[in-house]
N, C-alpha and C positions, 0 to 999 in steps of 0.2 A: 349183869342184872338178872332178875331171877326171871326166866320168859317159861312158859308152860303152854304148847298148845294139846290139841284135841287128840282123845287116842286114837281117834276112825284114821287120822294121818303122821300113824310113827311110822308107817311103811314108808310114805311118801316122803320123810326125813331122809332114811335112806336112800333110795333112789336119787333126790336132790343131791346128798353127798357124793355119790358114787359120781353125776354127772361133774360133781365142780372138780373133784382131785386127779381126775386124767391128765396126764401130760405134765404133772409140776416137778420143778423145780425141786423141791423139795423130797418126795416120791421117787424122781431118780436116784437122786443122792441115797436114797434108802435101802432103793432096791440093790444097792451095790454093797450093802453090809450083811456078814453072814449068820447065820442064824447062830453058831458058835461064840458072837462078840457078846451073848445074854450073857455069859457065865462070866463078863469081868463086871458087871452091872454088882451094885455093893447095895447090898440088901433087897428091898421090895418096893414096888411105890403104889401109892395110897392116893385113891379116888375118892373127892366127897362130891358128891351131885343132889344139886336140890331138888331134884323128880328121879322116873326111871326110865325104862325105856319106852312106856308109854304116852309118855310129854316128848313132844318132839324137840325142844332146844337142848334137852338134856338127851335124847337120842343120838343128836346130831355129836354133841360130846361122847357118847360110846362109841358111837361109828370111827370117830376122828381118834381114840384113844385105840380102840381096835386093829385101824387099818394103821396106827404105826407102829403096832405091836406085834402085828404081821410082817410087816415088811423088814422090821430089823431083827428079829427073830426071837422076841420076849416072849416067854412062856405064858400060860395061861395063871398060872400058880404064883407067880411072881407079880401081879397086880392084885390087890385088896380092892372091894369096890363096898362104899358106903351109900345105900340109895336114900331119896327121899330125906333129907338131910336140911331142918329146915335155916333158916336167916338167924336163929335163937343160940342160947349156950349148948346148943346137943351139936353144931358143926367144933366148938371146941373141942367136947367132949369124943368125938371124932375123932377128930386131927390125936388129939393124945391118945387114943386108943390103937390107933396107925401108928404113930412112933412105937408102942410097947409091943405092937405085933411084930418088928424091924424095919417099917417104910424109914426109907432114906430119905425120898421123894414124894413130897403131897403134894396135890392140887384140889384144889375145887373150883366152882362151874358157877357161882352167882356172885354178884355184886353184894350183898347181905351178907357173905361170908368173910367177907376182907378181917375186919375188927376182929373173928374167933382165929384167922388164922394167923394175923400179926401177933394175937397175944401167943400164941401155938408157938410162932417164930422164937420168938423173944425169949421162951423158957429151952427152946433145944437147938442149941446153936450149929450144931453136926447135922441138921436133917434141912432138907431146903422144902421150903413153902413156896408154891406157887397161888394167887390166886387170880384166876380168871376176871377180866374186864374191871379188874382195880384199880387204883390210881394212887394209893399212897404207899406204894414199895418203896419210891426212891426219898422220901421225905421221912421215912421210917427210920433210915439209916441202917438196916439190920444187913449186911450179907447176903444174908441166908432168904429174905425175901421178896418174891419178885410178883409181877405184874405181866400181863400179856392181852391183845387187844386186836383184833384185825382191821383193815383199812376198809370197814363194813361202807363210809362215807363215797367209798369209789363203785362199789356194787350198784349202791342207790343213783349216783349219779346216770349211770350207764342204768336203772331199770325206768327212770326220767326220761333219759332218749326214748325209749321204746313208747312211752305213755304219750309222749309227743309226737312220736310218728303217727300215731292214731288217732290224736285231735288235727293234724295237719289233714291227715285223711278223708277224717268227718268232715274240716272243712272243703276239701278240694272236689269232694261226692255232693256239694248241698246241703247234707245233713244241718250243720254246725252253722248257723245263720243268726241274726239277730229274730227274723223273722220266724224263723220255724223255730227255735229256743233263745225266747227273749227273757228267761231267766237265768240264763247260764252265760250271759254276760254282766260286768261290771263296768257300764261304760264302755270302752272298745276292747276291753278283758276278759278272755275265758275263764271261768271259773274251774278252779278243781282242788279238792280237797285231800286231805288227812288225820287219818286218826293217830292220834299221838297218847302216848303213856303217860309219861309225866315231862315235865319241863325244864329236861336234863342236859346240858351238853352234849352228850350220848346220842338224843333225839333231834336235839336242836341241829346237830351236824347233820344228823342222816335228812331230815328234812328238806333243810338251805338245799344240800344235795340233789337231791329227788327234783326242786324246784328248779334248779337249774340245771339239772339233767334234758328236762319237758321245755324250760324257756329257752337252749340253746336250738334246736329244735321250731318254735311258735314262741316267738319275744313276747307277744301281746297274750299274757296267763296272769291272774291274780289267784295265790293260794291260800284256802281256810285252813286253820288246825284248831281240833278241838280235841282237849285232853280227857280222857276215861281216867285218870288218876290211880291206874292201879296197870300191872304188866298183864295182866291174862283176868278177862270179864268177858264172856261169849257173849250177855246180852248188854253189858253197855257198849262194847266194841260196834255189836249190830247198832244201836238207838242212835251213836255218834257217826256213821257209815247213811243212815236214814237221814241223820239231820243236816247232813252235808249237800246231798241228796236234793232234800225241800230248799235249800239254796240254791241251787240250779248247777252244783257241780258235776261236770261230768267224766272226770279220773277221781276216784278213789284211792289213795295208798295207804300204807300204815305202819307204824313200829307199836306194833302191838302185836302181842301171839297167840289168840286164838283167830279160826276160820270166821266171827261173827261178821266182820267187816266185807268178805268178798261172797260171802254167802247173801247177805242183807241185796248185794250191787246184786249177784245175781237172779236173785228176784225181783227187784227193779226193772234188771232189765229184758225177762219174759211178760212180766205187765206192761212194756211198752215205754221205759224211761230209759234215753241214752246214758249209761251209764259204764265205765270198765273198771276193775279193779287191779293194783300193783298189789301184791301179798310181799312177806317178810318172812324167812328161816324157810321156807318148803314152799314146792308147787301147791296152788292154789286149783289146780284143776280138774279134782275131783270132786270141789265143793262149789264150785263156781265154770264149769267146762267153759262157757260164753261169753262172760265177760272177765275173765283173769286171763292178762297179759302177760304177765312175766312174775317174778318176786327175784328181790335181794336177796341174796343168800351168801352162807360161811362156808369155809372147809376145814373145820378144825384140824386135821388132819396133818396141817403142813405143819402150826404151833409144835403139836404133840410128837411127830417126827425129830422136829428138832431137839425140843427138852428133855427127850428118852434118848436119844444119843449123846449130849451129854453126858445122860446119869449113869449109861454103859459105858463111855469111859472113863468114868469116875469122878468127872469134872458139873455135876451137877452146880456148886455153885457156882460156876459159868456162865452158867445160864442168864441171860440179859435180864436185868432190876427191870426195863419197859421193854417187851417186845411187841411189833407192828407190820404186820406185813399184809401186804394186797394182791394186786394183780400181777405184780412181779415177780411172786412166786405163785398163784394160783391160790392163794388164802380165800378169795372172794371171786363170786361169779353172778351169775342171773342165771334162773332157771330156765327149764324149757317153755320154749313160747306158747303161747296159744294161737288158734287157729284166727282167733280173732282180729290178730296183730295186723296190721298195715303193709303191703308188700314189700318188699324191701327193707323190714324189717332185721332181717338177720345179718344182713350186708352190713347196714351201718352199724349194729352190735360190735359183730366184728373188729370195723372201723375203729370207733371209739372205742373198744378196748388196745387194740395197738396202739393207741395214743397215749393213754395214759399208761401204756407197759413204759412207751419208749419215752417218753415226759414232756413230748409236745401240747398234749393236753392235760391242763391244770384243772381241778373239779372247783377250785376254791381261786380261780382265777378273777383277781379285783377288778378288772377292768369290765366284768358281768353283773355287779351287784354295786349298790350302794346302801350306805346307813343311813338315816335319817337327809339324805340326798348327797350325802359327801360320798366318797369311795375311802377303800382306806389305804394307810402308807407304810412307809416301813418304821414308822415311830409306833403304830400300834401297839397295847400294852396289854395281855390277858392274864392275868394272876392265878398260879397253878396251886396257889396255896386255900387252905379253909380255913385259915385264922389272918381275918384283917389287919389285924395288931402285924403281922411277921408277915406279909406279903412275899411272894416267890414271881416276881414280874417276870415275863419274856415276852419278847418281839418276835410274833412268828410268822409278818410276812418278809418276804425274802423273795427277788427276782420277778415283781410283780403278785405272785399269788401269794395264800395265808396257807401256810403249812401246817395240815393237821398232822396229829401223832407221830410227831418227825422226831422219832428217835436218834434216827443220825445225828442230831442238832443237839441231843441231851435233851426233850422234850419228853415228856410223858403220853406212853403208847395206848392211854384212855383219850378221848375225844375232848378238844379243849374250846373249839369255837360254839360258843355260848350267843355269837353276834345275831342280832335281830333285824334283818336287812329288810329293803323296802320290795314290798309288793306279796308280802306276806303277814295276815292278822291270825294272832292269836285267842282260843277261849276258853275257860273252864277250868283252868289251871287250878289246884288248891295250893 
């Protein structure tokens, strides 16, 4: 999707990056090819990015394009990079202009982009397309086009813990009472909110997430979302963060990319309102020091690792139609904590991340949610197709939980659980 936050933090992108790609998977493997394997790489590969390095999601894709172009030894010369690139015909216009320079290999970095790059596909069957957080490569039918996605859903899960250790806190200090904040319950429910983008799949998963990150943690949370209808709004992100806010919630999160959301809580909460904020793509703690907890975050890094070795051993169309990968390879982490955080904080981090390395812990485990009071089964039905005429059904739970982006499975590695479970209302959606 196309995410742009604020330039005061394309530092802080980097830094965020540099923290999640230590130690993976991925990065070793890399570090072990020598800078010599560039010269069997077959032609040039071609970056289309919808910001530059001033927008941090699009940072965060240099950084991630960079560091594995360091590590497997790609020349400076031998990457083309296309900036500011917008959702319109100029990302085709791109994409063709990349094949006639010699890219072998393109990618681009927004969701807007899919449609110029599948037509891109389609006309040059020798160069492979990649496009970032897609989802119709494998319904394409083409070869040469693929899709790639991280298990962003497990981040959020795990920045949920953390938001939850801090209502548990508030409550066990007094703070969090009916009596001292008789707004910030719903009945015997804490309230706490999100600002949401649009009312995507994409969202809908990182959300459910987030929420049952915080209720595995304090069972008794009722969640708001209210949607800004657009990826990057500094002042409806703040207006939707405020109105949360006058609800009596006291976590803020968001998949939304500017700072407006943790900057609004951090003014909240020097006037005197409990409030803390979860950020999304980069630390939040230069906009927010006091009340930012943690944020979700990518490491593109491990994606672009892989797809560049491919394309140096000349097997670029190899490259997986859906790729997805999370905390098993270090794709996804949570940034650094804030001071703010509840002690014991980073323990249980920790914790539930070995969980869900080693697969004891399910994010999307049924027996923690229900739909409309039922739970769901293994006949569940989600349809990965956009034309209801020709439906593409699958069944993605499996062993108790609902398998997001379960490639393994032949699943599509964009976000499919669209489900709207109980104890979360929605509003403002267009």
């Amino acid at each position: 999707m196309k995410k742009i936050l604020t330039k005061v933090l394309s530092l802080a992108a980097v830094t965020a990056m540099v923290g999640c790609s230590s130690g993976t998977a991925a990065s070793s493997a890399a570090a072990t090819s020598s800078a010599a394997a560039a010269t069997t790489g077959d032609g040039k590969i071609g970056v289309i990015l919808v910001g530059d390095e001033n927008e941090g999601y699009t940072a965060a894709h240099m950084d991630g394009i960079r560091e594995a172009a360091s590590q497997l030894g790609i020349a400076d010369d031998q990457i083309i990079w296309k900036y500011s690139i917008g959702e319109t015909q100029d990302c085709y216009d791109a994409a063709v202009d990349l094949v006639d320079q010699g890219a072998t290999l393109i990618v681009s970095n927004s969701y807007g982009h899919q449609g110029f790059m599948e037509q891109a596909a389609s006309e040059n069957p020798d160069v492979t397309f990649v496009a970032m957080t897609g989802d119709t490569a494998a319904l394409s039918g083409l070869p040469n086009f693929k899709n790639a996605f991280n298990h962003t859903y497990e981040s959020r899960y795990v920045s949920g813990v953390v938001a939850g250790m801090k209502l548990q806190e508030l409550i066990d200090n007094g703070t969090l009472t009916k009596e001292n904040l008789p707004d910030a319950f719903a009945g015997d429910d804490i309230k706490i909110g999100y600002v949401g983008a649009y009312p995507y799949a994409e969202v809908v998963s990182g959300y459910t997430a987030f929420y049952l990150g915080v209720k595995s943690v304090v069972p008794n949370v009722h969640m708001y979302v209210e949607y800004t209808n657009s990826w990057f709004d500094q002042s409806a992100e703040k207006a939707t963060a405020e109105s949360l806010m006058a609800k009596g919630c006291v976590i803020i999160s968001q998949h939304a990319d500017s700072t407006g959301a943790p900057s609004a809580v951090q003014s909240a909460l020097e006037n005197g309102t409990v409030a803390y904020s979860v950020g999304y793509n980069i630390s939040m703690l230069e906009v927010a020091p006091d009340a930012a907890l943690t944020s979700a975050s990518n490491n593109w890094s491990v994606y672009y690792t892989y797809a560049f070795q491919n394309w140096l051993e000349g097997k670029a169309m190899d490259i997986a139609t859906d790729w997805a990968e999370g905390y098993n390879t270090g794709a996804v982490c949570v940034t650094e904590l804030g001071k703010s955080c509840a002690p014991g904080t980073q323990e249980k981090v920790l914790e539930v991340e070995k969980a869900i390395k080693d697969g004891t812990l399910n994010v999307f485990d049924i027996t923690t949610f229900t739909t409309g009071g039922a739970s769901l089964t293994e006949d569940t039905e989600i349809d990965l197709s956009f034309d209801p005429a020709n439906p593409n059904l699958i069944k993605p739970v499996k062993d108790g939980a609902f398998r997001e982006s379960d490639t393994a499975n032949g699943f599509r590695s964009a976000p499919y659980f669209s489900i709207r479970i109980d104890g979360i209302e929605e509003s403002g959606a267009e």
